[in-house]
C-alpha positions as CSV (number, residue, x, y, z in Angstrom):
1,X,12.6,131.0,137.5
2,X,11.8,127.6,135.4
3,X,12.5,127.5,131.5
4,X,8.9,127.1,130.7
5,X,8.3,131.0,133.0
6,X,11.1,132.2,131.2
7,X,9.3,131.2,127.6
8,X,5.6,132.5,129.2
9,X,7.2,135.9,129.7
10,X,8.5,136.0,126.3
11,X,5.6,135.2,124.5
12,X,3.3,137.5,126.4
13,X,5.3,140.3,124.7
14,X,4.7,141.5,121.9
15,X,7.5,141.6,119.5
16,X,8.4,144.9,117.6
17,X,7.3,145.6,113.8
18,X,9.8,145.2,111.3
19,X,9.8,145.7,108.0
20,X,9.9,143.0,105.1
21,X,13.4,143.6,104.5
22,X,14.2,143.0,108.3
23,X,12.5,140.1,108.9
24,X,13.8,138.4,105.8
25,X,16.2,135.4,106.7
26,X,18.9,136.0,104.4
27,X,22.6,136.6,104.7
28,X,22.3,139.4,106.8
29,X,20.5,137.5,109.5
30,X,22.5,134.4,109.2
31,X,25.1,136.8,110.1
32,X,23.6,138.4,112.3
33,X,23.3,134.7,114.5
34,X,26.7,134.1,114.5
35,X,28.7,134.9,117.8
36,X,30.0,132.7,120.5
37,X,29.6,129.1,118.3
38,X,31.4,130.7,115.3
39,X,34.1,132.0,118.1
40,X,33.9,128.8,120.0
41,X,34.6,126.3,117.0
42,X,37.6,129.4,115.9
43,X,38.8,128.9,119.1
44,X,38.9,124.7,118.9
45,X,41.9,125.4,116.3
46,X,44.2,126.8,118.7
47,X,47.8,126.0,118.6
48,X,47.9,123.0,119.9
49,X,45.4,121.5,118.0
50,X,47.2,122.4,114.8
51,X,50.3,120.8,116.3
52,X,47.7,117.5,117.1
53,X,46.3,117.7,113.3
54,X,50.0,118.3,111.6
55,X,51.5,115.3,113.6
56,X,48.4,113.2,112.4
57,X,48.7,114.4,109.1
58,X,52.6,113.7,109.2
59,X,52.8,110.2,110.6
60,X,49.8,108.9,108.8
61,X,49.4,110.9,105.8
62,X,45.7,111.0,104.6
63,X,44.4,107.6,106.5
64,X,42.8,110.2,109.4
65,X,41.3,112.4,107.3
66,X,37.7,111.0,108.0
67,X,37.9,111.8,111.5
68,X,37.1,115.6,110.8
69,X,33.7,113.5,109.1
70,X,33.4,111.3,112.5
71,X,34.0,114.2,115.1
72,X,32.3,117.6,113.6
73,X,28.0,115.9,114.3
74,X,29.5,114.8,117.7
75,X,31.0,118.2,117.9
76,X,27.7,120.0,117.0
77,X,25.6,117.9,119.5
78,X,27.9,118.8,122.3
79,X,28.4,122.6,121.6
80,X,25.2,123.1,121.0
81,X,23.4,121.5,124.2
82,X,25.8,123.7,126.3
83,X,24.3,126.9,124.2
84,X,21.0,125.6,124.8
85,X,21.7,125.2,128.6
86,X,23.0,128.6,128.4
87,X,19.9,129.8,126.5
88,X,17.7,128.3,128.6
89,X,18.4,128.8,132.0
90,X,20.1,131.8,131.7
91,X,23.0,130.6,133.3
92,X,26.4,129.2,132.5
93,X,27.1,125.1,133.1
94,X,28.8,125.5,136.8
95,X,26.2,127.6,137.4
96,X,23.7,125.0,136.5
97,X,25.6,122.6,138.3
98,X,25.8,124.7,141.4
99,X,22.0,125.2,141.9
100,X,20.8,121.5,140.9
101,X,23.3,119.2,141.5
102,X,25.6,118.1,144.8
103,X,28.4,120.2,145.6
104,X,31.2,116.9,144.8
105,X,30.0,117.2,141.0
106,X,30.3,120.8,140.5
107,X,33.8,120.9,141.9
108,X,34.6,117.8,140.4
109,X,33.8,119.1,136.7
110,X,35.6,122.6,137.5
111,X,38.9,120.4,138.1
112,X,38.8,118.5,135.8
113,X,38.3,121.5,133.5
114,X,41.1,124.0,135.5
115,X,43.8,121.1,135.0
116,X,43.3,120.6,131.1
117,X,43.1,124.4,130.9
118,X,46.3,125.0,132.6
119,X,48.1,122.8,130.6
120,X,46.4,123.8,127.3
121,X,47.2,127.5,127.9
122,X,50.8,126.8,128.7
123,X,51.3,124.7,125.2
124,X,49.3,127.4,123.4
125,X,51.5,130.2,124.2
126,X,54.5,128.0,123.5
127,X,53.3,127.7,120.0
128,X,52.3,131.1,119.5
129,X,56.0,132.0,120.7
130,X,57.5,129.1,118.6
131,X,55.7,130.7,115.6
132,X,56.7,133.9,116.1
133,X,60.2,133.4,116.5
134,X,60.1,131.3,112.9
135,X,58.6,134.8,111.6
136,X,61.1,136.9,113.3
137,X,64.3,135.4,114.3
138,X,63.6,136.1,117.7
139,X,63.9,133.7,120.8
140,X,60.6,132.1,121.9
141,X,61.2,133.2,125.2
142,X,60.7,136.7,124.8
143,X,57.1,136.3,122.9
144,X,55.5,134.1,125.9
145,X,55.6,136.9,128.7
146,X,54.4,139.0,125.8
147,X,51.6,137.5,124.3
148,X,50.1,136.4,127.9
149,X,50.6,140.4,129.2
150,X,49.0,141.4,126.0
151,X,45.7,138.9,126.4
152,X,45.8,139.5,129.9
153,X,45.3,142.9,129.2
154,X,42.9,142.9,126.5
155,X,40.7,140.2,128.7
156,X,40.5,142.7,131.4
157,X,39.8,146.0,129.8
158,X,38.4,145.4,126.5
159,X,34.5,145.1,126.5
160,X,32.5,142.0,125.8
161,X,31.5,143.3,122.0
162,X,34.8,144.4,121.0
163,X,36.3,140.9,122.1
164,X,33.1,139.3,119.8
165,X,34.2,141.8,116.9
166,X,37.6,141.1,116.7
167,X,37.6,137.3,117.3
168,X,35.3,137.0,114.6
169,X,37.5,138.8,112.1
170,X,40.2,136.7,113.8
171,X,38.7,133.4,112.5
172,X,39.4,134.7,108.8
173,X,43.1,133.6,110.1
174,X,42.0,130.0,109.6
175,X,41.0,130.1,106.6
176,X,44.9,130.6,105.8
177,X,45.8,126.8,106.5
178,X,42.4,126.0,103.5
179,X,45.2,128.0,101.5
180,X,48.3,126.4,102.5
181,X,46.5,122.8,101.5
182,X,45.6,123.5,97.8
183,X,49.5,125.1,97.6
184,X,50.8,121.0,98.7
185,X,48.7,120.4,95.3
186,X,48.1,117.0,97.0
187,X,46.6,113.8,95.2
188,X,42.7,114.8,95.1
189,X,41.9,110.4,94.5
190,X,44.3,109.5,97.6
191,X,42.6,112.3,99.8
192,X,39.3,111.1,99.0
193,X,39.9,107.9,99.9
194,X,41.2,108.8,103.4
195,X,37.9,110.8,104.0
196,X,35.5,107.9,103.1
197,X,37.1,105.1,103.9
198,X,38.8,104.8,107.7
199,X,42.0,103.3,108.1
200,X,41.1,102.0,111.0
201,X,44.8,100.7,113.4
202,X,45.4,99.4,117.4
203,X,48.6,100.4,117.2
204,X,49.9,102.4,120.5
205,X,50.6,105.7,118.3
206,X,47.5,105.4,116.1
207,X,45.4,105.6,119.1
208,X,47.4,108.1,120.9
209,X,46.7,110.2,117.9
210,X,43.2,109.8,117.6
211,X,42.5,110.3,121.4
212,X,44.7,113.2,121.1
213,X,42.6,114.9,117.7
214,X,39.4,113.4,119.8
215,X,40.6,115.9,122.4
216,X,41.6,118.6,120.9
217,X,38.2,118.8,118.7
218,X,35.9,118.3,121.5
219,X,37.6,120.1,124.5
220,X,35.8,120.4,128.0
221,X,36.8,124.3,127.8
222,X,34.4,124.8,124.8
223,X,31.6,123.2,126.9
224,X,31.7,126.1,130.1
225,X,33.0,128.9,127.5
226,X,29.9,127.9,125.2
227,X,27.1,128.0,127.8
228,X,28.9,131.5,129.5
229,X,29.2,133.3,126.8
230,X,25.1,132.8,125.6
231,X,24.1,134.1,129.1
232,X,27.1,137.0,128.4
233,X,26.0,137.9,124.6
234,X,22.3,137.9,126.0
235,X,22.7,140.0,128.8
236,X,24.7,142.5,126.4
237,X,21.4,142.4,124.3
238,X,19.8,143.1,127.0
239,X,21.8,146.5,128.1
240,X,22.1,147.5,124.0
241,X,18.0,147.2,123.5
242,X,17.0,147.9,127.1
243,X,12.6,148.0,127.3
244,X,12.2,146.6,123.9
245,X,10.9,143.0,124.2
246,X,13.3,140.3,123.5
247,X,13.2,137.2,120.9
248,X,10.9,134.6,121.6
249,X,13.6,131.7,123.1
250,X,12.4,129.5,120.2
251,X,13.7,132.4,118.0
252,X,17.2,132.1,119.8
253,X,17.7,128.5,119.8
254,X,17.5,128.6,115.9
255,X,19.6,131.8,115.7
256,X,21.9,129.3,118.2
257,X,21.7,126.4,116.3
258,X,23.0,128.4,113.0
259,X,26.1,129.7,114.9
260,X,27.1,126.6,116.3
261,X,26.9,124.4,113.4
262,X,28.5,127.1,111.3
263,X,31.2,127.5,113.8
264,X,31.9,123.6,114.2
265,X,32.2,123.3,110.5
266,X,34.4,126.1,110.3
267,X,36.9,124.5,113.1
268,X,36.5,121.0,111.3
269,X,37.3,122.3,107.8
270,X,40.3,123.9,109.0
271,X,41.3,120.7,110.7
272,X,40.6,118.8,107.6
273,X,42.8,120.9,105.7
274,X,45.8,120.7,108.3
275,X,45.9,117.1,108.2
276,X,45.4,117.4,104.2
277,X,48.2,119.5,103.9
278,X,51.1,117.9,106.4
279,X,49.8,114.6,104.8
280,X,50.4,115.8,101.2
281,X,53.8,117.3,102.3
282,X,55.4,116.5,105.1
283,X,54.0,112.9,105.0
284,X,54.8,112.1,101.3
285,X,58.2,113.7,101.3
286,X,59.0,111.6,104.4
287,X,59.0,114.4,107.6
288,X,56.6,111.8,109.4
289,X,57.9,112.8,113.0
290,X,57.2,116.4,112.9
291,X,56.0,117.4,116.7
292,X,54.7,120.7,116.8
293,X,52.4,123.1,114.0
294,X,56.1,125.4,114.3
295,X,58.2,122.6,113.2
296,X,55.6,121.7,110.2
297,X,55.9,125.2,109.3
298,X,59.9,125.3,108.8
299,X,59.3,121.6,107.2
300,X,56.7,123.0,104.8
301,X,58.8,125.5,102.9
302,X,61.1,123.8,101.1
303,X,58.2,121.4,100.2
304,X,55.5,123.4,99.3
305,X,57.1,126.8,98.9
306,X,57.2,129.8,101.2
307,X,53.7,131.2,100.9
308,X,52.6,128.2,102.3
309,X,55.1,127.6,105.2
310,X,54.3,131.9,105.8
311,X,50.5,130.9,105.7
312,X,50.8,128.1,108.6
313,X,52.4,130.2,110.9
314,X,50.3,133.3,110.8
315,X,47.9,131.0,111.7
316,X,49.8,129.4,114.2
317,X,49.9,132.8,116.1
318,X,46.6,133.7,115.3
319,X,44.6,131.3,116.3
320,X,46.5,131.7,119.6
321,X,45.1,135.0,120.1
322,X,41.8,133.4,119.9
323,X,42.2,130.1,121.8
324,X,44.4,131.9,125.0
325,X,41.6,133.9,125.7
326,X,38.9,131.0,125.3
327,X,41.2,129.1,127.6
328,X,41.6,131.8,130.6
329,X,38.4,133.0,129.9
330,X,35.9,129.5,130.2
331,X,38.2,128.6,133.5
332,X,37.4,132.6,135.3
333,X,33.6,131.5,134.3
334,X,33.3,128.1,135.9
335,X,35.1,129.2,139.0
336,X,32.9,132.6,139.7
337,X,30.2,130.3,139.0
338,X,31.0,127.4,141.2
339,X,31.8,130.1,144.0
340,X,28.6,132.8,142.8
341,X,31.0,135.6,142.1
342,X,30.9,138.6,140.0
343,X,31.8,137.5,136.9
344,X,31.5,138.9,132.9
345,X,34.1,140.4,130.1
346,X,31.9,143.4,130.3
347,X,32.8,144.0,134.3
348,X,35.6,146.2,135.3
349,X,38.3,144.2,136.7
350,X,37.6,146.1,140.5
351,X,33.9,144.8,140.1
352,X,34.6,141.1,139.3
353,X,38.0,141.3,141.3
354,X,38.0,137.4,142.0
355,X,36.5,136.6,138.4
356,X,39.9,138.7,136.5
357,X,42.2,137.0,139.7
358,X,41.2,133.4,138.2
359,X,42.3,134.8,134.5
360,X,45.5,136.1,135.9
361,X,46.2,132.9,137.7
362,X,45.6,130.4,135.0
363,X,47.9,133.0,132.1
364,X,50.6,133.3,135.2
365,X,50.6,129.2,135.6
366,X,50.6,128.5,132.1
367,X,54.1,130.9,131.7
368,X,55.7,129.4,134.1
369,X,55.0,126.2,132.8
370,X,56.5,127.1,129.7
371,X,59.9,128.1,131.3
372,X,59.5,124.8,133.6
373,X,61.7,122.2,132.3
374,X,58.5,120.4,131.0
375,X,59.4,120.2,127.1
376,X,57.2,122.6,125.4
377,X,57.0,120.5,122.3
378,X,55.4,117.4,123.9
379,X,53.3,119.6,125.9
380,X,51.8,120.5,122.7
381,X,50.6,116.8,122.1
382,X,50.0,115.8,125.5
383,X,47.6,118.8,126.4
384,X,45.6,117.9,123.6
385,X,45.8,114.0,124.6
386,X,44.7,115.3,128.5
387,X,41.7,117.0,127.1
388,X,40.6,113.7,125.5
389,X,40.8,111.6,128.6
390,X,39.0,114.5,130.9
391,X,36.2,115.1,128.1
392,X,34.3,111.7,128.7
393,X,32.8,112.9,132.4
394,X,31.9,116.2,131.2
395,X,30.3,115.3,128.3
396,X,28.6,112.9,130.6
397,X,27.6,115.3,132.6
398,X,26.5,117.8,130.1
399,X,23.9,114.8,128.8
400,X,22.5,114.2,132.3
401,X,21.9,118.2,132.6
402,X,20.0,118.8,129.7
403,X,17.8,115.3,129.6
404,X,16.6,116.8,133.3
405,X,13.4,118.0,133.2
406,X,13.7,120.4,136.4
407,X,16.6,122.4,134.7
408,X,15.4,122.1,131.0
409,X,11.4,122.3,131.2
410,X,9.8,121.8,127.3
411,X,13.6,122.5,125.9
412,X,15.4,118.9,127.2
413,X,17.5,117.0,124.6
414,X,15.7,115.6,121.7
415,X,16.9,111.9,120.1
416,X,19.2,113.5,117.8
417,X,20.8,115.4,120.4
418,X,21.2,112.6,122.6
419,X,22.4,110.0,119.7
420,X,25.3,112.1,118.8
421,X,26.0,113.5,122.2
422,X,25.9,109.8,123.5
423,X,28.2,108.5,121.0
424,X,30.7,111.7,121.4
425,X,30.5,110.1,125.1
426,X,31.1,106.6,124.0
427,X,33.6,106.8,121.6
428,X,35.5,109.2,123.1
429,X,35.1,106.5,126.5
430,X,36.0,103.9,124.2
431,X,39.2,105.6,122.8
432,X,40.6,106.7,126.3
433,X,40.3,103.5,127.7
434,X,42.1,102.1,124.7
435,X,45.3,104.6,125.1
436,X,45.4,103.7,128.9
437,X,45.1,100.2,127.8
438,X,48.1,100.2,125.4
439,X,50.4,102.1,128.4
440,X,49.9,99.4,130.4
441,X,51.4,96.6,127.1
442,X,47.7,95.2,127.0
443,X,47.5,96.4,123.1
444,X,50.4,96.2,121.7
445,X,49.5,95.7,117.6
């Protein structure tokens, strides 16, 4: 059925009556929008992208603060025209992909997306494990078997809105690191001059960090777990209101609009504040080689006291919890989709036996890369420096879906969405290209 069928049907119903206090947009409503952009930008702040930020922040101090300024329209753009492909056709982006476009790019996009997945869950649950052992004396090695059974677990058998509910109250975790910067009691002038003015280097590290924040920030698993989990949170409307007539889809792509950008500012505030923090701490006290969130966190104490070192890894673990399952989850999606299986978080595991295989296989690989003599503290870095070189094609790909007229109908991108998307693209092009360059000696500043 075509987007502009799908919008007839809608408006031919009638909506309910509600009273003036219902259909007032206040807090409760705004509220009431957020779900899988709020989780989705929670979920951008996952272990290893606090290791990326707290290396930045270390080695440079403040002079990459205004790259939380630079990346969180891009972001926005991106997240939100994989909600509105969701939204729209009702389906997930392989999905999309699968039904309109040759066979070479579908597969093509879930490979790219199952090899920086991989690698990103593997890193993750090193983190969570390195920050659990810093809370309780324990050896990593025991918390990585853990944490993955325990997600593995809950990802099977918990149902779609109990894994909404508690990764929303999971986000509050972020909020931690906001915390931990005003603790530093950093230099409020210096810090403002990082935000508005870039500092702007071709040196070989500076641009492996920036690809590497790049990468972290706008990850191709946001883009597939985005666009699944609208389809996913609208068919759970659907089973929760059964014959009542739905939203108008105007209706949802405002309600869509207000989760993403509150969730991308929430995951580029907390980023802000990471590299604010390591800057105004590890940085200025001279800990400028610091290479995971774990190692900042042990750094951090004697520095800036033990709330805040106690503060960055609570969050360290938590935001695990929340990006693991994004991780596992987004790769189960654009498999079943590529392959039309079963698929959902609300599905038993014997109903969607292939979907809940493809979780199990990605949290079993990223273990055993963890025990693999692949050091778990570059991997940190590295996964997040991967996801910056793979997200140029996809966001590539996510442009040419939703300026197509066939998939779209009325609801293709509009300038705004294609500036911002198109120079995500670009610069994150630009920036790749760049780091490849300097690993061959052709920058060497």
């Amino acid at each position: 059925m075509t987007a502009k069928k799908v919008e007839a049907e809608r408006r031919a119903k009638k909506r309910p009556k509600t009273s003036h206090k219902e259909g007032t947009r206040g807090i409760g409503a705004f509220l009431g929008d957020l779900g899988p952009g709020l989780v989705t930008g929670a979920a951008d702040d996952d272990p290893s992208g606090i290791s990326t930020y707290s290396q930045a922040g270390a080695a440079f101090g403040y002079g990459l603060l205004w790259t939380a300024l630079l990346s969180f329209p891009m972001m926005v753009a991106v997240q939100l025209m994989c909600a509105r492909i969701g939204l729209v056709t009702r389906r997930g982006l392989a999905s999309v992909l699968r039904k309109y476009y040759p066979p070479w790019l579908l597969w093509f996009a879930c490979i790219l997306l199952l090899i920086g997945n991989t690698i990103n869950i593997a890193a993750d649950l090193s983190g969570m494990a390195a920050g659990a052992e810093l809370l309780s004396g324990i050896n990593r090695g025991f918390f990585v078997p853990v944490f993955a059974l325990a997600i593995l677990l809950f990802l099977m058998y918990g149902s779609y809105a109990l894994m909404l509910r508690i990764f929303k109250w999971l986000t509050l975790v972020l909020f931690a690191y906001v915390v931990a910067a005003f603790l530093a009691k950093p230099e409020w002038l210096d810090v403002l001059k990082g935000t508005l003015y870039p500092a702007l280097s071709f040196k070989p590290e500076y641009i492996f960090t920036f690809v590497a924040i790049m990468g972290t920030t706008i990850s191709p698993y946001l883009f597939f777990w985005q666009a699944a989990q609208e389809v996913e949170a609208d068919e759970a409307l659907n089973k929760e209101i059964g014959d009542r007539p739905r939203r108008s889809l105007e209706r949802e792509l405002r309600g869509a609009r207000t989760d993403v950008v509150s969730g991308m500012l929430v995951s580029n505030v907390v980023m802000y504040f990471i590299i604010l923090t390591a800057g105004a701490t590890l940085h200025a006290h001279g800990h400028t080689n610091v290479q995971t969130a774990a190692e900042a966190a042990k750094a951090l104490e004697p520095v800036a006291g033990k709330a805040a070192a106690l503060l960055f890894t609570l969050g360290l673990v938590g935001t695990g919890l929340l990006g693991v399952p994004v991780l596992a989850g987004s790769a189960a999606y654009a498999v079943a989709e590529a392959a039309a299986w079963k698929r959902g978080m609300d599905t038993h595991p014997h109903q969607a036996r292939n979907f809940y295989i493809v979780i199990a296989a990605s949290m079993l690989i990223g273990v055993a890369l963890t025990f693999s003599p692949i050091d778990p503290i570059r991997l940190l870095l590295w996964s997040a420096v991967i996801n910056g070189l793979l997200a140029p094609p996809l966001i590539i790909i996510v442009l040419i879906i939703c300026n197509n007229s066939k998939v779209m109908g009325s609801f293709k991108n509009g300038g705004l969405l294609n500036a911002f998307g198109g120079l995500a693209g670009l610069i994150m092009t630009g920036s790749a290209l760049a780091l490849i360059a300097s690993w061959f000696g052709l920058i060497k500043q």
